[in-house]
C-alpha positions, 0 to 999 in steps of 0.5 A, a space after each residue: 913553770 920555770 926550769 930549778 936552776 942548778 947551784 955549783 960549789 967548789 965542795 961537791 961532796 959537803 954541797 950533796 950533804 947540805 943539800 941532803 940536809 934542806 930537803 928534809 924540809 918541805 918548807 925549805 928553799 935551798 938559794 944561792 948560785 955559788 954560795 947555797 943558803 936558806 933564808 926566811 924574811 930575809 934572815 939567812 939562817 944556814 949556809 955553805 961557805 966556799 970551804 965547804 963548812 957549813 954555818 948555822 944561826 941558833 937562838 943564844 941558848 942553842 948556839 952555846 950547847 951546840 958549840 959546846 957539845 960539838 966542841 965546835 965555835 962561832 963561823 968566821 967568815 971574811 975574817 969576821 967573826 959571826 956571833 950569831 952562828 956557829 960552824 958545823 963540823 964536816 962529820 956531824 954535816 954527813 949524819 942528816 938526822 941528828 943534824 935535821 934537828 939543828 935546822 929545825 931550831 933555826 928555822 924555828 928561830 928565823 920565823 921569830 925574827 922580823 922580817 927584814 924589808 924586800 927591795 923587790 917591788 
């Protein structure tokens, strides 16, 4: 059995958050050396980019509540602005319940998307 490798991030306190976060879910891998994320056929569907915001992809529904409850918008990141997913905001990333949910809805939507083709052989 090969060693789990260790994933580093500038943020530490929002990294132990996230990671709180994806362990909830037993079907969840926590990926990523530098920028941590969880994907499913090849469709990323949370992140933790480099400030430590945390991004997650919703179904268009979803995503315009969540933005609108928690006053909250689309992520950007390299200056782009991501459509698809919306930035959680650092308080509700602290409360792993309520958020659990959240994750739960994108997971859910990632497994209706088709999966995207590997390069592994």
């Amino acid at each position: 059995m090969a060693a789990k490798k260790t994933i580093t991030h500038p943020n530490p306190e929002q990294f132990e958050n996230y990671k709180k976060l994806v362990e909830t879910f037993q079907d969840i891998e926590l990926k990523g050396d530098t920028m941590p994320y969880t994907s499913l056929n090849g469709h990323m569907f949370s992140y933790l980019d480099k400030e430590g915001k945390m991004a997650l992809k919703l179904p268009k529904t979803e995503l315009e509540a969540f933005i609108e409850k928690y006053k909250t918008g689309f992520h950007q990141a390299y200056g782009i602005v991501q459509k698809d997913y919306a930035t959680v905001p650092d308080s509700l990333l602290e409360k792993t319940n309520e958020l659990h949910k959240y994750l739960e809805i994108s997971y859910e939507y990632t497994k209706t998307l088709k999966p995207k083709p590997t390069k592994k052989k």
